[in-house]
PyMOL Python script that loads the backbone (N, CA, C, O; Angstrom):
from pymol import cmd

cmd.read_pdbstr("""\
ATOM      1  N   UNK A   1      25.552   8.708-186.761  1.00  0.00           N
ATOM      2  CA  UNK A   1      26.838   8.085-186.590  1.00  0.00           C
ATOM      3  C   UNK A   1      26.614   6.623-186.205  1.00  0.00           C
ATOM      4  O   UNK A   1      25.631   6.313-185.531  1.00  0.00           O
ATOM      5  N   UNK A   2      27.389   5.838-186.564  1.00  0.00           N
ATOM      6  CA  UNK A   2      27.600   4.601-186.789  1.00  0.00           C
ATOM      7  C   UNK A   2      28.125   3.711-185.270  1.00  0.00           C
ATOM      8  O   UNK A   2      28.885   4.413-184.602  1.00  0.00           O
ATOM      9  N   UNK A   3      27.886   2.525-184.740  1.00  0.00           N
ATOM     10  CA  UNK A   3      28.381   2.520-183.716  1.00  0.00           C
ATOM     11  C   UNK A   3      28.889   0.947-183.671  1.00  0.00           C
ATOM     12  O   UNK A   3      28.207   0.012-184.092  1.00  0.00           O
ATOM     13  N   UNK A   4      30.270   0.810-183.058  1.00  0.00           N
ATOM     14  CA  UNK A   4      31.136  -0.399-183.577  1.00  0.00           C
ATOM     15  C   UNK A   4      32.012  -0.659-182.141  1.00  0.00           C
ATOM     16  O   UNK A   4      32.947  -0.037-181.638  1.00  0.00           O
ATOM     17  N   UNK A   5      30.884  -2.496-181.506  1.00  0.00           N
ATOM     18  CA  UNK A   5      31.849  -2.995-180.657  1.00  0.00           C
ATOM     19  C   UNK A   5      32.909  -3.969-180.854  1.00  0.00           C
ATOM     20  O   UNK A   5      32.618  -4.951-181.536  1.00  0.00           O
ATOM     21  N   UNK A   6      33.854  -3.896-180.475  1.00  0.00           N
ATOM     22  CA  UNK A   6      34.811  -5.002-180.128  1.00  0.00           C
ATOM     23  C   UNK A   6      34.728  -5.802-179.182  1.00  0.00           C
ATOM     24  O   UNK A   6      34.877  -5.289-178.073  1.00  0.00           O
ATOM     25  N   UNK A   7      34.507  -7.086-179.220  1.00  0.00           N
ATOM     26  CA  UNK A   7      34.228  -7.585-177.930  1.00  0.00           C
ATOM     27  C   UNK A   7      35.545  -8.672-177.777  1.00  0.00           C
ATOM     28  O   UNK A   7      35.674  -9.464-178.711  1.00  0.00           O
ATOM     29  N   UNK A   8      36.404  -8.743-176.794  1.00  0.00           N
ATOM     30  CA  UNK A   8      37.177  -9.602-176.725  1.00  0.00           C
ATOM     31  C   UNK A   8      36.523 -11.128-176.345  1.00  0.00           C
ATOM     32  O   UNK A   8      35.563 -11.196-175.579  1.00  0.00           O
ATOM     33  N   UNK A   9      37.154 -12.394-176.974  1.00  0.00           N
ATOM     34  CA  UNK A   9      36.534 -13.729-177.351  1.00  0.00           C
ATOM     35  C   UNK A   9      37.801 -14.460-176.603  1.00  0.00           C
ATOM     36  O   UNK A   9      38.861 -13.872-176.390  1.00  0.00           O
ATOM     37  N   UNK A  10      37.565 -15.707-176.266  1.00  0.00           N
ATOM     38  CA  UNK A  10      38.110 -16.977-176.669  1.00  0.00           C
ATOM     39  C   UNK A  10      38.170 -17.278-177.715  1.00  0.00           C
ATOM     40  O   UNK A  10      37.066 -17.240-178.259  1.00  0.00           O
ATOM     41  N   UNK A  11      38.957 -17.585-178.335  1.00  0.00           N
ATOM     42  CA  UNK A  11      39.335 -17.966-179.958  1.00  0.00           C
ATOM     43  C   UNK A  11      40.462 -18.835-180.865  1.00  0.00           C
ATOM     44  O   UNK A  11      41.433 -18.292-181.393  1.00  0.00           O
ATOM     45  N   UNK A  12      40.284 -19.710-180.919  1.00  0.00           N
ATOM     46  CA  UNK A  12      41.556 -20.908-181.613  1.00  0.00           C
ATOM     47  C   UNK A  12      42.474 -20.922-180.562  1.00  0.00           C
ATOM     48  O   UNK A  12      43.649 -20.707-180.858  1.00  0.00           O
ATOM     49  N   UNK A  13      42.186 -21.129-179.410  1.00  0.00           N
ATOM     50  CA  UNK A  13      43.303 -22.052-178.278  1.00  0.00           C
ATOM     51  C   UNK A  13      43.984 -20.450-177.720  1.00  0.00           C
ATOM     52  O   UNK A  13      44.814 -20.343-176.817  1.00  0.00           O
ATOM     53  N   UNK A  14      43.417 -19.352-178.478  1.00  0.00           N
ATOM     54  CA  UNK A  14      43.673 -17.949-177.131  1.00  0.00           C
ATOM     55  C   UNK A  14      42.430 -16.762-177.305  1.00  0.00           C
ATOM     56  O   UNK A  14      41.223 -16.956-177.162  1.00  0.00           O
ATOM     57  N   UNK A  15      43.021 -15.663-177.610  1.00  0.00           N
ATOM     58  CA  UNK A  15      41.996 -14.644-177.785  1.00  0.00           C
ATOM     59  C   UNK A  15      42.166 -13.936-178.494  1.00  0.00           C
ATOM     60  O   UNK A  15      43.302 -13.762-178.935  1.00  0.00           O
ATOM     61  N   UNK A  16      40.783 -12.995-179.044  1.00  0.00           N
ATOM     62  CA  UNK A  16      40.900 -12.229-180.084  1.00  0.00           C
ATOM     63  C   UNK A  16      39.776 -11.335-179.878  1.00  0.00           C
ATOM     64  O   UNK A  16      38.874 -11.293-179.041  1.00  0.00           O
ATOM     65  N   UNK A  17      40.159 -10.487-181.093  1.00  0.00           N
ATOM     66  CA  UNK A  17      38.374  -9.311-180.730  1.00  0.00           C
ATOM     67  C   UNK A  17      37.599  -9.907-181.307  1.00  0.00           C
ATOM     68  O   UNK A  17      37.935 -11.032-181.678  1.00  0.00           O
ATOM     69  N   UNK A  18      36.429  -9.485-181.585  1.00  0.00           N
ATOM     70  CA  UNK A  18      35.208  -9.834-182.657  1.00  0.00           C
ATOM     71  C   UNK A  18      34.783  -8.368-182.809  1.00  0.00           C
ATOM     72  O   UNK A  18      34.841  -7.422-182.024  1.00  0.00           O
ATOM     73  N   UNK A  19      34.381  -8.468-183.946  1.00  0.00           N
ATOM     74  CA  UNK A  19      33.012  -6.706-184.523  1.00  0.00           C
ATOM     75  C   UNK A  19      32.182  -7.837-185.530  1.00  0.00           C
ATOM     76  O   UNK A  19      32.545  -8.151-186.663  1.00  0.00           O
ATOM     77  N   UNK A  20      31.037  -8.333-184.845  1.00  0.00           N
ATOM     78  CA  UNK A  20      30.050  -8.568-185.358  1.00  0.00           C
ATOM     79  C   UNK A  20      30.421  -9.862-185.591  1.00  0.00           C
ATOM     80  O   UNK A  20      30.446 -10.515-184.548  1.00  0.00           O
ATOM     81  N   UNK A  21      30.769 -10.581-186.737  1.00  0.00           N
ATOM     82  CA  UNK A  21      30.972 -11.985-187.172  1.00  0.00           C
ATOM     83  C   UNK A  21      32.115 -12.355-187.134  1.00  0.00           C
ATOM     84  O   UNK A  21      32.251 -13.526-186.779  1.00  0.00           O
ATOM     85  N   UNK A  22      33.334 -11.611-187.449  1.00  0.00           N
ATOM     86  CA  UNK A  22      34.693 -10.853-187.882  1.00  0.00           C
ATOM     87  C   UNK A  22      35.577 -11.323-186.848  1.00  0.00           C
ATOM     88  O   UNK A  22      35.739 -10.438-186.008  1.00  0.00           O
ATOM     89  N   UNK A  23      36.290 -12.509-186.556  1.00  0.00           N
ATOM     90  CA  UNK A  23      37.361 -12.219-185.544  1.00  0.00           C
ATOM     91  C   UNK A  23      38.285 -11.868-185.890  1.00  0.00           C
ATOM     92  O   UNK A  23      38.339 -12.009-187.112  1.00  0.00           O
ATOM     93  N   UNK A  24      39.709 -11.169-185.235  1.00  0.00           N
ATOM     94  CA  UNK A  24      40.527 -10.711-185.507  1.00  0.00           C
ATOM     95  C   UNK A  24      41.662 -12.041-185.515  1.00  0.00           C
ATOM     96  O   UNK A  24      41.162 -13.162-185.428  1.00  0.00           O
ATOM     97  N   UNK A  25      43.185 -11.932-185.620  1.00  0.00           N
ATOM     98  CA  UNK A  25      44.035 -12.948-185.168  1.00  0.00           C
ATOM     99  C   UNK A  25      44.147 -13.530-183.771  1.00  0.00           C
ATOM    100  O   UNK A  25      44.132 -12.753-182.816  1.00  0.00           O
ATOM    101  N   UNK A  26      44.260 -14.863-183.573  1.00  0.00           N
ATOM    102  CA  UNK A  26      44.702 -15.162-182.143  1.00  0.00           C
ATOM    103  C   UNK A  26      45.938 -14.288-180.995  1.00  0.00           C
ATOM    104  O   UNK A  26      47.121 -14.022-181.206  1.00  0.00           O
ATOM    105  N   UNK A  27      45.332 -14.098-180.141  1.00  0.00           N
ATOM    106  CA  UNK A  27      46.575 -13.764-179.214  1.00  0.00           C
ATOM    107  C   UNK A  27      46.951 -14.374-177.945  1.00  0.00           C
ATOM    108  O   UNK A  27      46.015 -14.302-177.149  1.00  0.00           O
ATOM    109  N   UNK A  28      47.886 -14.893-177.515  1.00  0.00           N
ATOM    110  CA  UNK A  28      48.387 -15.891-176.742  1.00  0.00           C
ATOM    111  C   UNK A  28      47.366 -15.345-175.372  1.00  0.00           C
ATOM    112  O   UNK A  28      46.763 -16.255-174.803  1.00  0.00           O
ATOM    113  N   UNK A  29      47.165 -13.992-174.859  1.00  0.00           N
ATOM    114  CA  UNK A  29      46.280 -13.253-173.702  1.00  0.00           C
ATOM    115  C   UNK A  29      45.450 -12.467-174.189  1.00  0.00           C
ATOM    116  O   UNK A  29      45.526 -11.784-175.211  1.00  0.00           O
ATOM    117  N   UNK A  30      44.277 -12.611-173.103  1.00  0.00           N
ATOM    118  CA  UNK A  30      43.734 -11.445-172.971  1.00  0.00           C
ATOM    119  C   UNK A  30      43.920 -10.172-173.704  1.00  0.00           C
ATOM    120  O   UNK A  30      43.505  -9.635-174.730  1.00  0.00           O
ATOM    121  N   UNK A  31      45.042  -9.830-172.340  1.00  0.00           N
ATOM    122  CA  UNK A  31      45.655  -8.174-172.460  1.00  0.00           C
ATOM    123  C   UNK A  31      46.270  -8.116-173.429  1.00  0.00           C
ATOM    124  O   UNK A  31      46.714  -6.972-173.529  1.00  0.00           O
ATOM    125  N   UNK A  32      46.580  -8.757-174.278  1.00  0.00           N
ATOM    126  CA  UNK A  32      47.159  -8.952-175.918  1.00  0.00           C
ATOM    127  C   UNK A  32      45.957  -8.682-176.710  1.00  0.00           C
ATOM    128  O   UNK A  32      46.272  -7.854-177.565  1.00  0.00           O
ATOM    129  N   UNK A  33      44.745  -8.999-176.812  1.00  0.00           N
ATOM    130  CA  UNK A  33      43.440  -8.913-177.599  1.00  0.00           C
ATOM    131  C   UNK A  33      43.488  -7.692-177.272  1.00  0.00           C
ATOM    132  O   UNK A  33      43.908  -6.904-178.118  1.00  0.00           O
ATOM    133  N   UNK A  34      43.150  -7.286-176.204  1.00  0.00           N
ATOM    134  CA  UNK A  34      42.019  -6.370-175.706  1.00  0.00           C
ATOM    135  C   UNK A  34      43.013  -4.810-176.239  1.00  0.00           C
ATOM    136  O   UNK A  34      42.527  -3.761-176.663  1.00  0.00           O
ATOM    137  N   UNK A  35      44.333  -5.099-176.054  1.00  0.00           N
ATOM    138  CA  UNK A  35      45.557  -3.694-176.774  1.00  0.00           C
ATOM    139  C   UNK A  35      44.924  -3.844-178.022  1.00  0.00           C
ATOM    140  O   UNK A  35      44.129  -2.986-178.405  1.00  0.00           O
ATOM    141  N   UNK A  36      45.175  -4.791-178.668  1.00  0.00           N
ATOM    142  CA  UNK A  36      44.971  -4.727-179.856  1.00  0.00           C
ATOM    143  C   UNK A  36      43.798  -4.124-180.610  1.00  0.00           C
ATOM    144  O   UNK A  36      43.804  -3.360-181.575  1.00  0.00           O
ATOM    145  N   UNK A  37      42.623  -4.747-179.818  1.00  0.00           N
ATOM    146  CA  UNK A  37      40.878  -3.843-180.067  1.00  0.00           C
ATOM    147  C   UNK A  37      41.357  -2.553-179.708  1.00  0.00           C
ATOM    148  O   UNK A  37      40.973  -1.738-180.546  1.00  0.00           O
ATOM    149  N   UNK A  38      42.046  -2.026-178.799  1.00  0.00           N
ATOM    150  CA  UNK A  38      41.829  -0.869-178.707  1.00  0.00           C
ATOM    151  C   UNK A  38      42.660   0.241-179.736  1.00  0.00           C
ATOM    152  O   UNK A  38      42.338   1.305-180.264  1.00  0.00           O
ATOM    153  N   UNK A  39      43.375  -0.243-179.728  1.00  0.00           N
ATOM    154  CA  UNK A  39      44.641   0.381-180.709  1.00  0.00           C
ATOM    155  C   UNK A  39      43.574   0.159-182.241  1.00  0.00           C
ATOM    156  O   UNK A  39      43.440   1.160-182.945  1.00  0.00           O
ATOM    157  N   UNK A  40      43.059  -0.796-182.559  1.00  0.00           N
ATOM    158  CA  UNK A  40      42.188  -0.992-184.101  1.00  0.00           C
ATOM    159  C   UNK A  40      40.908  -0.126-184.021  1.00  0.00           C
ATOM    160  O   UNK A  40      40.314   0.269-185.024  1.00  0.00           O
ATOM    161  N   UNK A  41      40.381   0.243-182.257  1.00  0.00           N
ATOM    162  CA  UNK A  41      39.048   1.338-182.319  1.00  0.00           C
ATOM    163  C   UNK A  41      39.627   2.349-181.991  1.00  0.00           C
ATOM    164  O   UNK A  41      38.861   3.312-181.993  1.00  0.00           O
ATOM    165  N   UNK A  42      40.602   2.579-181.716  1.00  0.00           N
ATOM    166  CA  UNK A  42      41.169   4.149-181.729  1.00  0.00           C
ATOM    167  C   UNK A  42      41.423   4.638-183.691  1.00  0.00           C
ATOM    168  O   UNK A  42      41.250   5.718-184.256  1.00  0.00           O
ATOM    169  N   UNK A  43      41.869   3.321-184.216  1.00  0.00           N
ATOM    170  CA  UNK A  43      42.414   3.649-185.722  1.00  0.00           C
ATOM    171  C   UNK A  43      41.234   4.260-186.414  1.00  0.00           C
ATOM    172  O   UNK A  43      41.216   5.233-187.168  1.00  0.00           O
ATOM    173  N   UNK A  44      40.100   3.376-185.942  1.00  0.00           N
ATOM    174  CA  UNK A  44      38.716   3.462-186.292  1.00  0.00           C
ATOM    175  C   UNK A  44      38.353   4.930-186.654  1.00  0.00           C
ATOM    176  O   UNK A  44      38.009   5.485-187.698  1.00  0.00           O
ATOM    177  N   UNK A  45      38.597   5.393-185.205  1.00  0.00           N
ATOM    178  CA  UNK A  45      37.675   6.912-185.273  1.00  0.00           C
ATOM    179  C   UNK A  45      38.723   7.872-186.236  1.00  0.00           C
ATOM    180  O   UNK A  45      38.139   8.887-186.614  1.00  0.00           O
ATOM    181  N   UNK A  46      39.932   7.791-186.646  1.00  0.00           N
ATOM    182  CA  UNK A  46      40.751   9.179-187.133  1.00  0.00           C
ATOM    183  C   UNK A  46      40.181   9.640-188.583  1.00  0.00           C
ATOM    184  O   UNK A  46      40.522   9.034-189.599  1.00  0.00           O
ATOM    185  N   UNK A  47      39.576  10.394-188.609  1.00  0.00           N
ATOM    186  CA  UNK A  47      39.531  10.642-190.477  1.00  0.00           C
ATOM    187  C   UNK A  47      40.325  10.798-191.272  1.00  0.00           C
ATOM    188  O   UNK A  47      41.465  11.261-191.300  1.00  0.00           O
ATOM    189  N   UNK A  48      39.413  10.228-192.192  1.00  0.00           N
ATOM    190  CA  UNK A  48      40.493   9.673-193.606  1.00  0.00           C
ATOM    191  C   UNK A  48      40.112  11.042-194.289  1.00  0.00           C
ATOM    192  O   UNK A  48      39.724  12.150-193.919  1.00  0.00           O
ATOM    193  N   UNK A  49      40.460  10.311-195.648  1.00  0.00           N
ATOM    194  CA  UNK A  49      40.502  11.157-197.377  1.00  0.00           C
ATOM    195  C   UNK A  49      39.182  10.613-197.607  1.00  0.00           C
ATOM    196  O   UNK A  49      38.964   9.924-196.611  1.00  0.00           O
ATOM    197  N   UNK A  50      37.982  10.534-198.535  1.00  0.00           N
ATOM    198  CA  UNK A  50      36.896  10.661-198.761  1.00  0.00           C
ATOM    199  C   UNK A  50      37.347  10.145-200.011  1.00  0.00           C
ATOM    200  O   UNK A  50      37.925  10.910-200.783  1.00  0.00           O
ATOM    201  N   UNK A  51      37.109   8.597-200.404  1.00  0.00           N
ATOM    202  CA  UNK A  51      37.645   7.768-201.398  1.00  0.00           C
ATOM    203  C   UNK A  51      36.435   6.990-202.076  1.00  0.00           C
ATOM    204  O   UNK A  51      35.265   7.052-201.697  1.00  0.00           O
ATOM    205  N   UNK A  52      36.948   6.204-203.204  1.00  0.00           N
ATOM    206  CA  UNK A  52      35.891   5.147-203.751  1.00  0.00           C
ATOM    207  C   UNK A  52      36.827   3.678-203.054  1.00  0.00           C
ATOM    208  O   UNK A  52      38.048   3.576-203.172  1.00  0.00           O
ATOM    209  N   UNK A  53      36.044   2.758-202.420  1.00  0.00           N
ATOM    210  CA  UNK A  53      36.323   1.851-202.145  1.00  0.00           C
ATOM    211  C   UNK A  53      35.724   0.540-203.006  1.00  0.00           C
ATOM    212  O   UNK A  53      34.808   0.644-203.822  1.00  0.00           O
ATOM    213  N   UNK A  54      36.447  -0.780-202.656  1.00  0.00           N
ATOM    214  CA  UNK A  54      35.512  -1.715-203.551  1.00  0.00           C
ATOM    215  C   UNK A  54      35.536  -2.798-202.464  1.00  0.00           C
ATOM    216  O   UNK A  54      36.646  -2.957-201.957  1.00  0.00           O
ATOM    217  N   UNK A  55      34.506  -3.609-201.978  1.00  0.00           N
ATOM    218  CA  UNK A  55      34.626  -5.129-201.047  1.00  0.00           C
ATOM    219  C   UNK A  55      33.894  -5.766-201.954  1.00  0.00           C
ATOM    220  O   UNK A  55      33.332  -5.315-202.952  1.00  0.00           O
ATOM    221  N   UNK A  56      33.957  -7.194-201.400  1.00  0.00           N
ATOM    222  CA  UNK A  56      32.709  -8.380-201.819  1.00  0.00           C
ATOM    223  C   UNK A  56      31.641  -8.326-200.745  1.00  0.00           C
ATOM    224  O   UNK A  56      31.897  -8.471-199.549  1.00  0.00           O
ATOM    225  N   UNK A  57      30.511  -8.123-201.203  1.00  0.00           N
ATOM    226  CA  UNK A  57      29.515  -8.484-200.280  1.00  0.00           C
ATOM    227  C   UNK A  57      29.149  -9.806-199.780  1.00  0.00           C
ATOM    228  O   UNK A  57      29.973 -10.621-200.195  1.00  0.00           O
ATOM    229  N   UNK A  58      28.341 -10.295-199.132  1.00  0.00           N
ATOM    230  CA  UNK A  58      28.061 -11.223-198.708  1.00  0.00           C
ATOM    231  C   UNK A  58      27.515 -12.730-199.460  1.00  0.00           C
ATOM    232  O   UNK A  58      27.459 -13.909-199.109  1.00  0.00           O
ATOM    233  N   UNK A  59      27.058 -11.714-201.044  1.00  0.00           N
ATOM    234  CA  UNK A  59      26.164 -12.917-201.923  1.00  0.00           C
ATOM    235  C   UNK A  59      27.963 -12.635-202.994  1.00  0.00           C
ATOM    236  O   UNK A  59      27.662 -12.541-204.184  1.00  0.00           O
ATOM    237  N   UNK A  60      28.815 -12.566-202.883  1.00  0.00           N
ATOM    238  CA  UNK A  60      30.089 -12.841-203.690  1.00  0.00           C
ATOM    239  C   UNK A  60      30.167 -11.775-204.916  1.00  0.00           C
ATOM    240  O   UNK A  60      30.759 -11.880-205.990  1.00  0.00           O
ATOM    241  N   UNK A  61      29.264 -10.570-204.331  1.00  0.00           N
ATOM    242  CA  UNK A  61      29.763  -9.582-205.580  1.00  0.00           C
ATOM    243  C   UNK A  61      30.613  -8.380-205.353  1.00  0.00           C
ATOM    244  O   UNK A  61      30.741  -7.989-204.193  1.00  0.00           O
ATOM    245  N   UNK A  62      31.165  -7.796-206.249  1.00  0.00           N
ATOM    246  CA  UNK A  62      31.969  -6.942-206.060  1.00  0.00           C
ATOM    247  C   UNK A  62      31.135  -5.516-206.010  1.00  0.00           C
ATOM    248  O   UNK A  62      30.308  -5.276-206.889  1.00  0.00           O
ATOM    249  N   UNK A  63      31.366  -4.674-205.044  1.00  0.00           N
ATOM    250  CA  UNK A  63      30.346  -3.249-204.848  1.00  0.00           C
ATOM    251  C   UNK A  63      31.504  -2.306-204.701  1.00  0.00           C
ATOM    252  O   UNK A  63      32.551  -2.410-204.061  1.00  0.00           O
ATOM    253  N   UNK A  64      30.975  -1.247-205.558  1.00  0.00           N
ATOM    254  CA  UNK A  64      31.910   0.013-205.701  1.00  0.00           C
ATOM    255  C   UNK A  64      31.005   1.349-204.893  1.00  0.00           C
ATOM    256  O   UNK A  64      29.865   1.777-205.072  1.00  0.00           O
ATOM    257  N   UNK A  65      31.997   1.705-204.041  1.00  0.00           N
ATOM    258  CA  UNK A  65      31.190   3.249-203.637  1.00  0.00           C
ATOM    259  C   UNK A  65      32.220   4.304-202.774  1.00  0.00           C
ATOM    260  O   UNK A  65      33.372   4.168-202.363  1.00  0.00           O
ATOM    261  N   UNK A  66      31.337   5.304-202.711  1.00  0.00           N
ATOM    262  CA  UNK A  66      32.129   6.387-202.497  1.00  0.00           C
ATOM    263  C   UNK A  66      32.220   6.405-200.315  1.00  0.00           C
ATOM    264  O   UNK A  66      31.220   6.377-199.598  1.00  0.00           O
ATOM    265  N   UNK A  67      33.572   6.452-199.850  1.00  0.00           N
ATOM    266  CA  UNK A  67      33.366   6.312-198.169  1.00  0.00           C
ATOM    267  C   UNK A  67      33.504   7.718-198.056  1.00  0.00           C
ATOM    268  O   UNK A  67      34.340   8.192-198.825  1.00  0.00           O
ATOM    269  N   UNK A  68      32.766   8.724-197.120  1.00  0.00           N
ATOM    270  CA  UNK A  68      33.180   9.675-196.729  1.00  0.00           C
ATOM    271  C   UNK A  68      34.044   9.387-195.292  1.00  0.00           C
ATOM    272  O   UNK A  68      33.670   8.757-194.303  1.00  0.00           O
ATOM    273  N   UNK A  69      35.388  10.104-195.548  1.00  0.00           N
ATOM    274  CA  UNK A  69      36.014  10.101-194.818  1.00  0.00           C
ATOM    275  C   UNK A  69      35.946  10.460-193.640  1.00  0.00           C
ATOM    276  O   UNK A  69      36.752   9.968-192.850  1.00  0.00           O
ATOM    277  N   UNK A  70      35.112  11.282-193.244  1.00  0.00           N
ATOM    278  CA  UNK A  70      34.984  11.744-192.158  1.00  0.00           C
ATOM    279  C   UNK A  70      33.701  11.549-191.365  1.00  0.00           C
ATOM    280  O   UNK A  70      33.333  11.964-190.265  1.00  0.00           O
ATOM    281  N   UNK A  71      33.115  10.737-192.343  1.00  0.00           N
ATOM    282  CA  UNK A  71      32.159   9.798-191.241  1.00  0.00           C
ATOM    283  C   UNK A  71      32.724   8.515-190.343  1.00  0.00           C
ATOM    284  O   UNK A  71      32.824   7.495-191.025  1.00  0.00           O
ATOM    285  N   UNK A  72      33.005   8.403-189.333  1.00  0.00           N
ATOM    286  CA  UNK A  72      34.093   8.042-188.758  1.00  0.00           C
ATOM    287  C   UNK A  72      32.760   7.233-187.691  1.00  0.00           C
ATOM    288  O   UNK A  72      31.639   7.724-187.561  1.00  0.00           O
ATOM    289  N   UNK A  73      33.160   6.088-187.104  1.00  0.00           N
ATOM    290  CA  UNK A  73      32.121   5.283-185.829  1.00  0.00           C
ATOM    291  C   UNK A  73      32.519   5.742-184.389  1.00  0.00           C
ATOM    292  O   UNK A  73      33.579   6.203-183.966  1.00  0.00           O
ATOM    293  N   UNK A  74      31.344   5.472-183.775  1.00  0.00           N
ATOM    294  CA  UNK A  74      31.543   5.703-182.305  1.00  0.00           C
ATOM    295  C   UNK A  74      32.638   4.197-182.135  1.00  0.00           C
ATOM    296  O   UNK A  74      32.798   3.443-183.095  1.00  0.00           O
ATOM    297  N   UNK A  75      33.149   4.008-181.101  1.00  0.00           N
ATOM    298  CA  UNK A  75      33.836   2.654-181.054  1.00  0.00           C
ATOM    299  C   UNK A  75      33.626   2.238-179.552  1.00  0.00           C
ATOM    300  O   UNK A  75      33.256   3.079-178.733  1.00  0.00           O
ATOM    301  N   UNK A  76      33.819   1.185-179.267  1.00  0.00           N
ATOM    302  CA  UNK A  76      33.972   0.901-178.322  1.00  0.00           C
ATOM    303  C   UNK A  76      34.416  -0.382-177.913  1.00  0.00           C
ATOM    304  O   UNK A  76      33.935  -1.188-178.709  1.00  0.00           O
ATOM    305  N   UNK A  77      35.551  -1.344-176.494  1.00  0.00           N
ATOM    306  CA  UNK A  77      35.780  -1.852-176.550  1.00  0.00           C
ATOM    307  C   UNK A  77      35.282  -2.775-175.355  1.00  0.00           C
ATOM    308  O   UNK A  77      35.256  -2.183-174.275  1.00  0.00           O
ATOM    309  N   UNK A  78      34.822  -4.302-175.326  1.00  0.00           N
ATOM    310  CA  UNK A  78      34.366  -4.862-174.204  1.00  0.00           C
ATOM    311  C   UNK A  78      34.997  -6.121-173.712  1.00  0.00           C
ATOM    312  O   UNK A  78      35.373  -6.960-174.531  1.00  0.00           O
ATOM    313  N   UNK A  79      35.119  -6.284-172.593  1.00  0.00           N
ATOM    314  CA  UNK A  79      35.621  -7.310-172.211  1.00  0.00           C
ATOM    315  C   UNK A  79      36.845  -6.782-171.481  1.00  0.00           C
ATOM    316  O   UNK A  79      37.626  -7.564-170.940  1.00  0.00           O
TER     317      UNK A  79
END
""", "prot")
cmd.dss("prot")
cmd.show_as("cartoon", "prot")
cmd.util.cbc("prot")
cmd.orient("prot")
């Protein structure tokens, strides 16, 4: 199993989460970020349907694959 922090930031004149590089939107507080990480790592863990998804990777290509749904991340939130 997979394991995914949120860390609440300073970010564009308020705050936001981060997971890895990734910030989320500004929020005027704190306790505005930190609901928000939690409410997005609670969404995290629920299982899905077991789908084909498509993103861009990092070098600008398009990758097709299958998500099992019910591989779901540990989560967690900091700050």
């Amino acid at each position: 199993m997979s394991h995914v922090t949120y860390r609440i930031v300073e970010h564009d004149g308020g705050w936001a989460y981060k997971v890895g590089d990734t910030f989320s939107e500004t929020f005027a507080s704190h306790d505005a970020a930190r609901a928000a990480a939690v409410a997005a790592s609670r969404e995290q863990r629920v299982a899905d349907q077991t789908a084909w998804i498509e993103f861009e990777n990092t070098d600008g290509e398009w990758v097709t694959e299958r998500a099992d749904g019910h591989d779901r991340p540990d989560t967690e939130v900091q700050g």
